[in-house]
C-alpha positions as CSV (number, residue, x, y, z in Angstrom):
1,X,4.0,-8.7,-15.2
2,X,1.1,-6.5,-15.2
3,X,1.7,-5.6,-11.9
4,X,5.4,-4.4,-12.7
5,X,4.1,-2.5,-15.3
6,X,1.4,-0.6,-13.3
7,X,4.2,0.0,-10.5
8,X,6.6,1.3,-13.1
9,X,3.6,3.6,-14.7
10,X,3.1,5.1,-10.9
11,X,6.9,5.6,-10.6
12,X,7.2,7.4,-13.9
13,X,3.9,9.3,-13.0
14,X,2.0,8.0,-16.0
15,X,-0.6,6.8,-13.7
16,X,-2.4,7.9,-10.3
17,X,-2.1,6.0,-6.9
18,X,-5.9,7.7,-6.4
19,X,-7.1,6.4,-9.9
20,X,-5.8,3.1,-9.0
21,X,-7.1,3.0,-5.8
22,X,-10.6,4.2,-6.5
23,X,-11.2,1.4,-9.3
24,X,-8.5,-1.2,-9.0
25,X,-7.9,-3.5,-11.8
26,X,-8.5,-7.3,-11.1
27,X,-4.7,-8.0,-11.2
28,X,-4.2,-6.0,-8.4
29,X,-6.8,-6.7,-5.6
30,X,-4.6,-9.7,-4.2
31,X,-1.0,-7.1,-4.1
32,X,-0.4,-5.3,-0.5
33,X,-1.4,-2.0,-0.5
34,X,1.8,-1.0,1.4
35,X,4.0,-2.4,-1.9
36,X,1.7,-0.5,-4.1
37,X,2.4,3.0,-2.0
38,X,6.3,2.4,-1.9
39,X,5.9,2.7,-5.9
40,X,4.7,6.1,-5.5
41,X,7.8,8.9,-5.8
42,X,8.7,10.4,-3.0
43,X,6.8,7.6,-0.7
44,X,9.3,5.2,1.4
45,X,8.7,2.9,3.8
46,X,8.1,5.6,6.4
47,X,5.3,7.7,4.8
48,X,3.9,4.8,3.4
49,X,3.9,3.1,7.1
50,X,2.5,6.6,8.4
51,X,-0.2,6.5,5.8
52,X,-1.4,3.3,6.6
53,X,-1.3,4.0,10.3
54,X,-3.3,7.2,10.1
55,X,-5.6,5.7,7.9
56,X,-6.0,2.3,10.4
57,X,-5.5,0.0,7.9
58,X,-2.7,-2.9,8.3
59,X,0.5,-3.3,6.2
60,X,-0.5,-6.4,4.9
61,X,-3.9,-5.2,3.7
62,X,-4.3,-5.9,0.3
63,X,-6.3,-3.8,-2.9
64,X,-9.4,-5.8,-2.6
65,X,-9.6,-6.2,0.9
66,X,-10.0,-2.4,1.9
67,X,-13.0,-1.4,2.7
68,X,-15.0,1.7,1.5
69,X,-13.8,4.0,4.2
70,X,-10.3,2.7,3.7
71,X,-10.4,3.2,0.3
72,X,-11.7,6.8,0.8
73,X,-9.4,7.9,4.0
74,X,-5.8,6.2,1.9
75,X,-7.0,8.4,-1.0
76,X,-8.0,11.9,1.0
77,X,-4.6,11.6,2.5
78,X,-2.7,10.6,-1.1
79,X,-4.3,13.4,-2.9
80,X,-2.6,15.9,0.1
């Protein structure tokens, strides 16, 4: 449930991938980072896959399994 709600706050723009990223709440270190970006406006499945890619992290990563430079590269190229 909180998990819906977070991905609705992201659609609606009441809250920031980056933010999110940065200092994820406990609820959310076990969700896929690639469901999280396709919650993002204007960020499908290919941007999101292109994202990932660029950044060498797998589609099924999840929140608490990135690692610091991850974390860092997925929010450099968000904030773009």
């Amino acid at each position: 449930m909180q998990r819906a709600q977070l991905k609705r706050d992201l659609r609606n723009g009441s809250s920031g991938i980056a933010d999110v990223l940065e200092s994820p709440p406990e609820y959310l270190l076990t969700a896929k980072v690639f469901d999280i970006l396709l919650a993002v406006p204007r960020c499908g499945r290919v941007k999101a896959t292109r994202m990932l890619t660029q950044c060498r992290i797998s589609p099924s990563k999840t929140v608490g399994g990135l690692s610091e430079r991850q974390r860092g590269e997925l929010v450099d190229s968000l904030r773009r």
